[in-house]
C-alpha positions in Angstrom: -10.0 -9.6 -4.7 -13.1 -8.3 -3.3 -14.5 -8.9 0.1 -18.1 -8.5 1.3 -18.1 -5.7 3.9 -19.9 -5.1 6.9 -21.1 -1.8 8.4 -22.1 -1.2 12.3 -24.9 0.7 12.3 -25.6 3.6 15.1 -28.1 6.0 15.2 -28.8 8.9 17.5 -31.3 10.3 20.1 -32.3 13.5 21.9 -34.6 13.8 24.3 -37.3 16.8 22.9 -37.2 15.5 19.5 -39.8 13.3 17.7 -37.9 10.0 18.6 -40.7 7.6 16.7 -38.4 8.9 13.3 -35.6 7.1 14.9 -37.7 3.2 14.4 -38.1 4.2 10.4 -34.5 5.4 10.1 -33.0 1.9 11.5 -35.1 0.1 8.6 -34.3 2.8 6.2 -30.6 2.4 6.7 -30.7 -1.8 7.0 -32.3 -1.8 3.7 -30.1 0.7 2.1 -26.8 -1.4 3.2 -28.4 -4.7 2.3 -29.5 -3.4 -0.9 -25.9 -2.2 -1.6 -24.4 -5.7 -1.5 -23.3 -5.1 2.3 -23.4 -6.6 5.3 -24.4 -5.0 8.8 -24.2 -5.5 12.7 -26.7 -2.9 14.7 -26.7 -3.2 18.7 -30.3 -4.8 19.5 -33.3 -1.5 19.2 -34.6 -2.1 22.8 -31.3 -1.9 25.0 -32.3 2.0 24.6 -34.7 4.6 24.1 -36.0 4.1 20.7 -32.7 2.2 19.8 -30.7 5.4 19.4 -27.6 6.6 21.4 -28.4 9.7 23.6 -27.0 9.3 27.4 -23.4 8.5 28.0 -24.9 5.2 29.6 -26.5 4.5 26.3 -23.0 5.3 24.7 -20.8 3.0 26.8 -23.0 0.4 26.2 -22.7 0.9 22.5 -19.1 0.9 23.1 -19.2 -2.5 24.4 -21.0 -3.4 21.7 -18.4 -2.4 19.2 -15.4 -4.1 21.0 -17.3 -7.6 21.4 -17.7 -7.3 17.7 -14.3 -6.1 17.1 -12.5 -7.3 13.8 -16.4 -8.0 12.2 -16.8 -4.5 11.1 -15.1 -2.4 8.2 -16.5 1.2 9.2 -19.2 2.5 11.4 -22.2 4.4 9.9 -23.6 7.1 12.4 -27.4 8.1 11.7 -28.7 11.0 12.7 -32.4 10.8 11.7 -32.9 13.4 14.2 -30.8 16.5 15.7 -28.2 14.3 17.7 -26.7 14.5 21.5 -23.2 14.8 21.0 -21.9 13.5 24.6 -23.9 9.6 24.0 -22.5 9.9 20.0 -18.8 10.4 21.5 -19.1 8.0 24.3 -19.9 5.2 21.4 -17.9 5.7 19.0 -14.3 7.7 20.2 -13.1 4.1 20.5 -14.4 2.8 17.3 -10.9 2.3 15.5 -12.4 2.3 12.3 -13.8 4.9 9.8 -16.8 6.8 10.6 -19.5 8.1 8.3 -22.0 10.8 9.5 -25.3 10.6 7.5 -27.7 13.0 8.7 -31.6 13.3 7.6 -32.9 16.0 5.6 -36.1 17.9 6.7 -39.1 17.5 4.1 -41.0 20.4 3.0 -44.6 20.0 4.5 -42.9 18.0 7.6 -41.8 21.1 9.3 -44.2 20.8 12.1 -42.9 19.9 15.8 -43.5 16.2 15.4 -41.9 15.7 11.9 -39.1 18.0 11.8 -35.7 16.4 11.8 -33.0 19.2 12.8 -30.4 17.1 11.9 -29.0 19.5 9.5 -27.7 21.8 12.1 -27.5 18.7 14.7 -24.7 17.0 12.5 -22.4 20.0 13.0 -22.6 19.5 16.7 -21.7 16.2 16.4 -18.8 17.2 14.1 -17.4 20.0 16.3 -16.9 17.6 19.3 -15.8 14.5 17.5 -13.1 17.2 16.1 -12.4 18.2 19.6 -12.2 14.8 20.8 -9.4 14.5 17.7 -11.7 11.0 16.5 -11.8 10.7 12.5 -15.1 10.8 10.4 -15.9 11.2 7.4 -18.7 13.8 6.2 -19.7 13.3 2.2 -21.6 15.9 -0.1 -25.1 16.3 0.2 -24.8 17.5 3.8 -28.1 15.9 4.4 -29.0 13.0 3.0 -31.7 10.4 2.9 -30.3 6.6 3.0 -32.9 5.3 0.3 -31.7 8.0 -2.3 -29.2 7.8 -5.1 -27.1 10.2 -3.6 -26.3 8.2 -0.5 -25.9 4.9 -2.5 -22.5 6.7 -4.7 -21.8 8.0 -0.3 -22.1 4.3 0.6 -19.9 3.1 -2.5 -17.3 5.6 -1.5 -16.7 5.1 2.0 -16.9 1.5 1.5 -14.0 2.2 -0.5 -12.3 4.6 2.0 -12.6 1.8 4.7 -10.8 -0.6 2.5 -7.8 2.0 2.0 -7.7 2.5 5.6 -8.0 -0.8 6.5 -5.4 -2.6 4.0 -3.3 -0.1 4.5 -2.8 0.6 8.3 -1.3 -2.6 8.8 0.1 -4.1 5.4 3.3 -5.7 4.5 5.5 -5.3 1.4 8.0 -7.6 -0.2 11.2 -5.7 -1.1 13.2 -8.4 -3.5 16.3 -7.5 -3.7 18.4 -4.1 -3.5 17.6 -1.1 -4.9 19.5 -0.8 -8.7 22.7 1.7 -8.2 21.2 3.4 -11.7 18.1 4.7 -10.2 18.6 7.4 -7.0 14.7 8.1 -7.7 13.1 4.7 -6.0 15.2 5.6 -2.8 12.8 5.0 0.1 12.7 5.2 4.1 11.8 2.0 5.4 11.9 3.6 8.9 8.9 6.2 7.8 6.7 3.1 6.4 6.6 1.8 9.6 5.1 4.6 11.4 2.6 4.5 9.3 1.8 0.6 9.5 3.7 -0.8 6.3 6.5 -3.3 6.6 8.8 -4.2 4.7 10.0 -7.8 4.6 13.9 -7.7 2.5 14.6 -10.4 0.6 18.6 -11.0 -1.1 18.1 -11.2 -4.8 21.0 -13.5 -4.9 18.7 -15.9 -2.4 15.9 -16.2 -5.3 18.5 -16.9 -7.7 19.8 -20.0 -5.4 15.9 -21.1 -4.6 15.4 -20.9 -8.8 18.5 -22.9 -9.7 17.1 -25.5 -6.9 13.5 -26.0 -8.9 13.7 -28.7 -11.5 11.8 -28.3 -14.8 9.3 -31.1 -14.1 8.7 -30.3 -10.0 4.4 -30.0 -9.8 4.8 -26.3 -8.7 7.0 -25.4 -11.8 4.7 -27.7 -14.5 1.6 -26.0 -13.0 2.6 -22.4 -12.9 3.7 -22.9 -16.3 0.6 -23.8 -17.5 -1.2 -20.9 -15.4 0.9 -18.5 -17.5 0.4 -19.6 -20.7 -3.0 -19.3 -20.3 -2.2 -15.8 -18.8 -0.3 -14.3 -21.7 0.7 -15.2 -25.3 3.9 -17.2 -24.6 4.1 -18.8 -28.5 7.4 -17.0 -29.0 8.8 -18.4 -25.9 11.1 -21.1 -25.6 10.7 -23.9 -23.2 13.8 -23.5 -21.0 12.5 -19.5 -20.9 9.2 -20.7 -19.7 10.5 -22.4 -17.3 13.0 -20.1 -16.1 10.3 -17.6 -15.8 7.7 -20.2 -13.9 10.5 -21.1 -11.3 10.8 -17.6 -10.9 7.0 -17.2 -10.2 6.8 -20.0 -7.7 9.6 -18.7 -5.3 7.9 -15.4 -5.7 5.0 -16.5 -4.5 6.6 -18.5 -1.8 7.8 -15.2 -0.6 4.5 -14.0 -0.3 2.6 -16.7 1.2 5.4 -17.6 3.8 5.8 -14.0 4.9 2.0 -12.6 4.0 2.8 -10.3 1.9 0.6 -7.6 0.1 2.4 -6.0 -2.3 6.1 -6.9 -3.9 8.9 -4.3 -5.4 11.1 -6.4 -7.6 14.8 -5.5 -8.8 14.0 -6.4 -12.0 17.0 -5.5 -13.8 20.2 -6.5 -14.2 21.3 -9.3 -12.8 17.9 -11.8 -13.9 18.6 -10.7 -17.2 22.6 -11.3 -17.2 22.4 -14.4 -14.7 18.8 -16.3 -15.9 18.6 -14.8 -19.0 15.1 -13.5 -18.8 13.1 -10.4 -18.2 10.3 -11.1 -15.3 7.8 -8.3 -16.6 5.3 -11.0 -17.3 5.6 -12.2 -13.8 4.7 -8.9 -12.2 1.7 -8.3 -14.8 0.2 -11.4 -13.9 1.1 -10.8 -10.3 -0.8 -7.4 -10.2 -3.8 -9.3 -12.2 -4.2 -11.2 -9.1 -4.8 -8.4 -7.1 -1.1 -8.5 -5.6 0.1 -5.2 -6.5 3.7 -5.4 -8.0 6.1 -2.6 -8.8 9.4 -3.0 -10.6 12.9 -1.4 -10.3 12.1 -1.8 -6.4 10.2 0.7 -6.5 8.4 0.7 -3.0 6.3 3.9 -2.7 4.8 3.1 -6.6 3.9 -0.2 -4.3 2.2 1.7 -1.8 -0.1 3.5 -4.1 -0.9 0.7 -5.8 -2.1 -1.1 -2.9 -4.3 1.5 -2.0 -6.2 2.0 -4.9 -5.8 -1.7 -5.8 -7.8 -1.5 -2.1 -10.3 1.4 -3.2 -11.1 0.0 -6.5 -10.9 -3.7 -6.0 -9.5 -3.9 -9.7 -6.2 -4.3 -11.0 -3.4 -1.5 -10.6 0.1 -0.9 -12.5 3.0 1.5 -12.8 4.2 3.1 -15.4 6.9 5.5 -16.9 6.1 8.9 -17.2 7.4 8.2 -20.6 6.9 10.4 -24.0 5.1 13.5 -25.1 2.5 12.5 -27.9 2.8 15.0 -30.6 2.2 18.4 -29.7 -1.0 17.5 -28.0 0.4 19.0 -24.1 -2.5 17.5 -22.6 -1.5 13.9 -23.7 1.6 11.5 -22.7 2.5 8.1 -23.5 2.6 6.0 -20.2 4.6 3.4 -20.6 6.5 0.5 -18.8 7.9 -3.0 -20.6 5.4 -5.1 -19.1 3.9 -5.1 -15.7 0.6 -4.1 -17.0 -2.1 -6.5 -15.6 -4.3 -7.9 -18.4 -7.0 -6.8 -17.3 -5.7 -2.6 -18.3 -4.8 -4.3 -21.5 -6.5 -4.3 -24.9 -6.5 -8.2 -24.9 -3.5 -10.6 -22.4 -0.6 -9.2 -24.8 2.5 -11.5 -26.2 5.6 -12.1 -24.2 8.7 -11.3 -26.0 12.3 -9.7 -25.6 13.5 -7.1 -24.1 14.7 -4.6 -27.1 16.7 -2.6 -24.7 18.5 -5.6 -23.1 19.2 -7.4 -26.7 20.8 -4.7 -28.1 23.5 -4.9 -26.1 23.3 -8.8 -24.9 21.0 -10.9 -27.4 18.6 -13.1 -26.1 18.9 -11.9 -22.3 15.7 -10.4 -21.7 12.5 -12.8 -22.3 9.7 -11.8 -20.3 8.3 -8.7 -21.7 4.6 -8.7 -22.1 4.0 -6.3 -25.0 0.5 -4.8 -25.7 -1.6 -1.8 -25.8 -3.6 -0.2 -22.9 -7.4 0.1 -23.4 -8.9 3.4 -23.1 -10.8 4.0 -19.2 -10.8 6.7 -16.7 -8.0 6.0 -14.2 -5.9 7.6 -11.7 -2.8 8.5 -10.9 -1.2 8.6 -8.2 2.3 8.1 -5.8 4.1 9.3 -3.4 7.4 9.5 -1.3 9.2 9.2 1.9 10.7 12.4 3.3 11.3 14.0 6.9 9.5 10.9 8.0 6.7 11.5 6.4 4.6 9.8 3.5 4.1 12.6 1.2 1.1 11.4 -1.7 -0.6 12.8 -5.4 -3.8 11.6 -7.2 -5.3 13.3 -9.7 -7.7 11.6 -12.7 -7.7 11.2 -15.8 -8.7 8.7 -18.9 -7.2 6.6 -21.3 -7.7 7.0 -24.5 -8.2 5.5 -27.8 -5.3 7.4 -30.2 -2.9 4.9 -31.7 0.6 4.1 -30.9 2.8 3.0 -33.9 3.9 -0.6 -34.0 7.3 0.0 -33.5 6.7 1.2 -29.8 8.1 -1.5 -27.7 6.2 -2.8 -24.3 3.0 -2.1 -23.0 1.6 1.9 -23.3 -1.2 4.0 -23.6 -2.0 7.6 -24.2 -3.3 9.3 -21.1 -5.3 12.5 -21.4 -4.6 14.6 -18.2 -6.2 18.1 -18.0 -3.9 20.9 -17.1 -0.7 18.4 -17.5 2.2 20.9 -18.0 1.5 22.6 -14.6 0.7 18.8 -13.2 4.4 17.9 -14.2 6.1 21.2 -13.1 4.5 20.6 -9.5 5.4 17.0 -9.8 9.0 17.9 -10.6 9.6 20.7 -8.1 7.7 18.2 -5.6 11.0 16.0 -6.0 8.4 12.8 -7.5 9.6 10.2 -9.5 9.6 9.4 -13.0 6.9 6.5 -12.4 3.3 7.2 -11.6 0.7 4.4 -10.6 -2.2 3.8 -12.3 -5.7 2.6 -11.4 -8.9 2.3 -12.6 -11.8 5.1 -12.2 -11.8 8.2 -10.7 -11.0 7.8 -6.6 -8.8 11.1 -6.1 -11.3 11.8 -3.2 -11.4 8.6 -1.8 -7.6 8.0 -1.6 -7.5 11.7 -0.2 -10.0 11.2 2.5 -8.2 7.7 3.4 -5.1 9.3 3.3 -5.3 12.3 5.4 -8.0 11.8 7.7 -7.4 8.4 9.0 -3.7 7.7 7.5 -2.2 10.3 8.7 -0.2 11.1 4.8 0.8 14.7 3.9 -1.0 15.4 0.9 0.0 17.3 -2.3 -2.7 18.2 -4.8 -1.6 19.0 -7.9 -4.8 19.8 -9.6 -4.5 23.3 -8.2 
């Protein structure tokens, strides 16, 4: 799931400054990117003055840099060591198709004399301000000025590596919509229309087709043998029968035949009714394992639960799941039980869970709904997040929160977890009169500013924050 990334590295000039700081900034800024696990392209130092950007010349020559090394780069990382000239910084880089972060140097007390001092703390809003003008997307992170061998531009580097993942898997992704949205549930509706204005297709897929590739898989085909064996060595499948088992591997394999033959990123299933009343089995286990593998999966076709999960399956590089906004716990208003019957990936789990049966479906049809993957949540800081499709636009929530550790009785069926969420009665009014669904996505760690900065500055989503 994750992917080493590589940074292009730019930094500035201006011609009364002390350009010699521009030399010790490159090396600053190689190491700091190495150091960080990355990897980095930067345009040879003596095609320019002190191998910064500061003419237009110099900038269209940077340019043509960047698009002979287009598709080797995740995001662009714009230096300013000194106070920067704005036309050679927007000649380079208003082309750069790719997210842009603006580190500038801070000034050193005792190094405020003509040949030390930096100015690029007033210098990076001059950048800013024309960039804005030019309508090209950056990204500017807390300390204003920072210094690339300090902690504080190490967590910068971590996030907007993240934010160029987001932006990245998600302007041109495809999603696998199996099957038809369920009559029962108005709340999933989506407009595939709006998706693909902002870059996400969506590839439809008959349910009744998967049923006719399943019944065409024998038991002992290598495919069906071998994904059997992978999931039993997922999940606890001692209470499931053989013909279950392979029910549920056939199942698997044409799933991911959909997604290799059409590349697919993410999946919505129709989980329910028909697999249950037709193949007698429940394929929660098959999305839990799915999203395990990095493969976001969301049930009851619901696509936009996909499309968060993607992206902070993107900004985390870990697992992601979605869940039922499910049950107050106690009189504790700050808490909920998040719940769903089993798409929860392992690796949110307390240890791989047990597959079983579907209470809900055996109660009115016994022994129609094997597949479940029952277990407990463990306690981490997540967030949450989804969104919707309205007016053409995608309209998106995160907030954070944490799992915790308080118990949930035996009794509970499927996979939960208690979720602390400050300020959650106002959270769910706004969610409510925001016309959001009764699922939320979940993912590990706190990126609410991540997914907001890949969202609205370079994604183009309306944003809603409900933290206020």
């Amino acid at each position: 799931m994750k992917k080493k990334m590589t940074f292009a590295l730019a930094f500035c000039n201006r011609g009364f400054m002390p350009g010699e700081l521009i030399y010790e900034a490159r090396e600053d800024m190689i190491k700091a990117v190495t150091d960080a696990g990355y990897d980095y392209i930067a345009m040879d130092a003596s095609l320019t003055r002190y191998g910064g950007i500061e003419t237009r010349d110099e900038g269209l020559l940077y340019a043509k840099f960047l698009k002979e090394h287009e598709g080797e780069f995740d995001g662009v990382i714009f230096s300013m060591p000194i106070f920067a000239d704005e036309n050679g910084a927007i000649t380079a880089l208003r082309d750069a198709n790719v997210p842009i972060l603006m580190q500038a140097y801070p000034d050193e007390i005792g190094k405020m004399d003509f040949a030390h001092r930096r100015d690029a703390y007033c210098g990076k809003f001059s950048v800013t301000d024309v960039f804005t003008q030019y309508q090209v997307p950056f990204t500017v992170l807390k300390p204003h000025v920072v210094h690339p061998l300090s902690p504080a531009f190490a967590q910068n580097l971590s996030d907007f590596a993240a934010i160029c993942r987001v932006v990245n898997g998600m302007k041109r992704c495809s999603i696998g919509c199996i099957g038809a949205r369920t009559t029962a549930f108005k709340t999933v509706r989506f407009d595939e229309i709006t998706l693909e204005k902002y870059g996400i297709t969506v590839e439809s897929f008959d349910l009744s087709e998967l049923v006719f590739k399943v019944g065409q898989l024998a038991d002992n085909d290598e495919k069906v043998t071998a994904k059997k064996a992978a999931l039993e060595a997922y999940s606890d499948f001692s209470a499931v029968s053989e013909d279950k088992k392979n029910t549920l591997s056939k199942i698997s394999v044409v799933i991911d035949e959909y997604i290799e033959a059409y590349h697919l990123d993410a999946i919505a299933l129709r989980c329910w009714n028909e697999m249950e009343q037709i193949m007698r089995v429940c394929p929660c286990v098959l999305l839990s394992e799915l999203n395990n593998r990095g493969i976001a999966a969301s049930c009851e076709i619901d696509m936009c639960s996909a499309v968060t999960m993607r992206a902070m399956a993107l900004a985390s590089e870990e697992p992601t799941t979605v869940l039922d906004w499910n049950n107050n716990y106690g009189d504790d208003e700050n808490k909920v039980v998040l719940f769903h019957c089993g798409p929860v990936p392992n690796a949110l789990m307390t240890d791989k869970g047990h597959v079983t049966s579907h209470k809900m479906f055996d109660k009115t049809d016994a022994g129609s709904g094997c597949g479940t993957c029952e277990g407990r949540i463990a306690p981490n800081d997540i967030t949450i997040a989804n969104c919707q499709t309205k007016d053409g636009k995608i309209i998106v929530y995160a907030s954070e929160a944490k799992f915790t550790d308080d118990p949930i009785e035996d009794g509970y069926f499927g996979c939960a977890g208690v979720a602390e969420i400050d300020g959650l009665q106002d959270k769910l009014i706004k969610l409510a009169r925001g016309g959001f669904k009764h699922h939320t996505s979940v993912g590990l760690g706190h990126m609410k500013s991540i997914l907001e900065e890949a969202f609205t500055t370079y994604l183009g989503y309306d944003w809603v924050d409900i933290d206020k």
